[in-house]
C-alpha positions in Angstrom: -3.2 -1.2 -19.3 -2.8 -3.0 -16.0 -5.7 -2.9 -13.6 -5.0 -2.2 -10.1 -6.7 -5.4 -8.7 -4.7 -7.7 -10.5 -1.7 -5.9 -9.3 -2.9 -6.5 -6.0 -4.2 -10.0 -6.1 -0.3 -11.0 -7.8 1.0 -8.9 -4.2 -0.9 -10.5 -2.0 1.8 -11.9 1.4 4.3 -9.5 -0.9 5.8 -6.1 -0.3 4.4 -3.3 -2.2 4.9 0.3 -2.0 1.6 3.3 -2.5 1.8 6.5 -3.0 -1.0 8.6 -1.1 -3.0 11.6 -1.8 -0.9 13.8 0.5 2.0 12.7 -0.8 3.6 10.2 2.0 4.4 6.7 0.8 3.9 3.6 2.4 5.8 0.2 2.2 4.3 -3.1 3.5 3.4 -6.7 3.1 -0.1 -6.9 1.8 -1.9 -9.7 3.7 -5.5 -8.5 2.3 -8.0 -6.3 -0.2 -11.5 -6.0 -1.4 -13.1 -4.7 -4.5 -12.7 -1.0 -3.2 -9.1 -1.7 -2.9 -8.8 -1.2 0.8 -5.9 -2.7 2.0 -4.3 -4.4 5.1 -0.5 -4.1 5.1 1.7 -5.9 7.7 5.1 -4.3 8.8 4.7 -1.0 7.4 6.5 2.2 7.1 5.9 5.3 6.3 7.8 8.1 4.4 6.7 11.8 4.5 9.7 14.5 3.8 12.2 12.0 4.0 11.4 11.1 7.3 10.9 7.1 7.6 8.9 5.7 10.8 7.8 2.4 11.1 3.7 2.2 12.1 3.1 -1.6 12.0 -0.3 -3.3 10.5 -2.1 -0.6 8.9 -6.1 -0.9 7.5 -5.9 1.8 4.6 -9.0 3.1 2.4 -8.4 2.7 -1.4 -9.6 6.1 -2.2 -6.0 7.6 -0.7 -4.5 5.8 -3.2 -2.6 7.3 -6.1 0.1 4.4 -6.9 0.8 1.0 -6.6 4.8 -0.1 -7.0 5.2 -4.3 -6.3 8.6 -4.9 -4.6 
Protein backbone atom coordinates (compact mmCIF):
# COMPACT_ATOMS: atom_id res chain seq x y z
CA UNK A 1 0.00 0.00 0.00
CA UNK A 2 1.43 3.36 -0.82
CA UNK A 3 0.95 6.13 1.77
CA UNK A 4 -0.12 9.35 0.53
CA UNK A 5 2.83 11.32 2.11
CA UNK A 6 5.40 9.53 0.41
CA UNK A 7 3.55 10.17 -2.74
CA UNK A 8 3.74 13.66 -1.97
CA UNK A 9 7.22 14.10 -0.57
CA UNK A 10 8.53 12.07 -4.21
CA UNK A 11 6.07 15.20 -6.05
CA UNK A 12 7.35 17.81 -4.38
CA UNK A 13 8.50 20.99 -7.45
CA UNK A 14 6.47 18.11 -9.73
CA UNK A 15 2.99 18.10 -11.34
CA UNK A 16 0.42 16.14 -9.75
CA UNK A 17 -3.21 15.85 -10.34
CA UNK A 18 -6.17 15.37 -7.05
CA UNK A 19 -9.28 14.59 -7.20
CA UNK A 20 -11.71 16.52 -4.75
CA UNK A 21 -14.66 15.71 -2.77
CA UNK A 22 -17.05 17.46 -5.16
CA UNK A 23 -15.70 15.95 -7.86
CA UNK A 24 -13.46 18.86 -9.76
CA UNK A 25 -9.83 17.94 -10.34
CA UNK A 26 -7.01 19.95 -10.00
CA UNK A 27 -3.55 19.82 -11.78
CA UNK A 28 -0.46 21.76 -10.35
CA UNK A 29 3.20 21.85 -9.40
CA UNK A 30 3.45 20.99 -5.70
CA UNK A 31 5.89 23.42 -4.10
CA UNK A 32 4.78 22.39 -0.39
CA UNK A 33 2.77 19.99 2.36
CA UNK A 34 2.45 19.19 5.99
CA UNK A 35 1.44 16.21 7.88
CA UNK A 36 -2.34 16.98 7.26
CA UNK A 37 -1.59 16.92 3.72
CA UNK A 38 -2.47 20.49 2.87
CA UNK A 39 -0.95 21.44 -0.11
CA UNK A 40 0.37 24.56 -2.05
CA UNK A 41 0.25 24.01 -5.79
CA UNK A 42 1.80 26.52 -8.29
CA UNK A 43 0.25 27.03 -11.83
CA UNK A 44 -2.91 25.26 -11.27
CA UNK A 45 -6.04 24.40 -13.18
CA UNK A 46 -9.05 23.28 -12.51
CA UNK A 47 -11.53 20.90 -14.23
CA UNK A 48 -15.29 20.74 -13.19
CA UNK A 49 -17.73 19.38 -16.08
CA UNK A 50 -15.24 19.54 -18.56
CA UNK A 51 -14.71 22.91 -18.16
CA UNK A 52 -10.81 23.78 -17.63
CA UNK A 53 -9.86 27.34 -16.09
CA UNK A 54 -6.57 28.10 -14.97
CA UNK A 55 -6.67 29.66 -11.04
CA UNK A 56 -2.86 30.07 -10.29
CA UNK A 57 -1.18 29.23 -6.71
CA UNK A 58 -3.73 27.53 -4.75
CA UNK A 59 -3.37 26.69 -0.63
CA UNK A 60 -5.71 23.53 -0.54
CA UNK A 61 -6.87 21.60 2.83
CA UNK A 62 -6.08 17.88 2.74
CA UNK A 63 -9.34 16.83 3.93
CA UNK A 64 -10.93 17.64 0.21
CA UNK A 65 -8.83 15.21 -1.01
CA UNK A 66 -9.89 11.93 -2.52
CA UNK A 67 -6.89 11.15 -5.05
CA UNK A 68 -3.51 11.71 -5.73
CA UNK A 69 -2.19 10.98 -9.58
CA UNK A 70 1.87 12.06 -10.01
CA UNK A 71 2.42 13.37 -13.56
Amino acid sequence: MVMPLNVLEKSINKRIQLLLKDNRQLEGKLVGYDDYMNMVLEDTEETKDEQVRRIGTVVLRGNNVVAIVPR
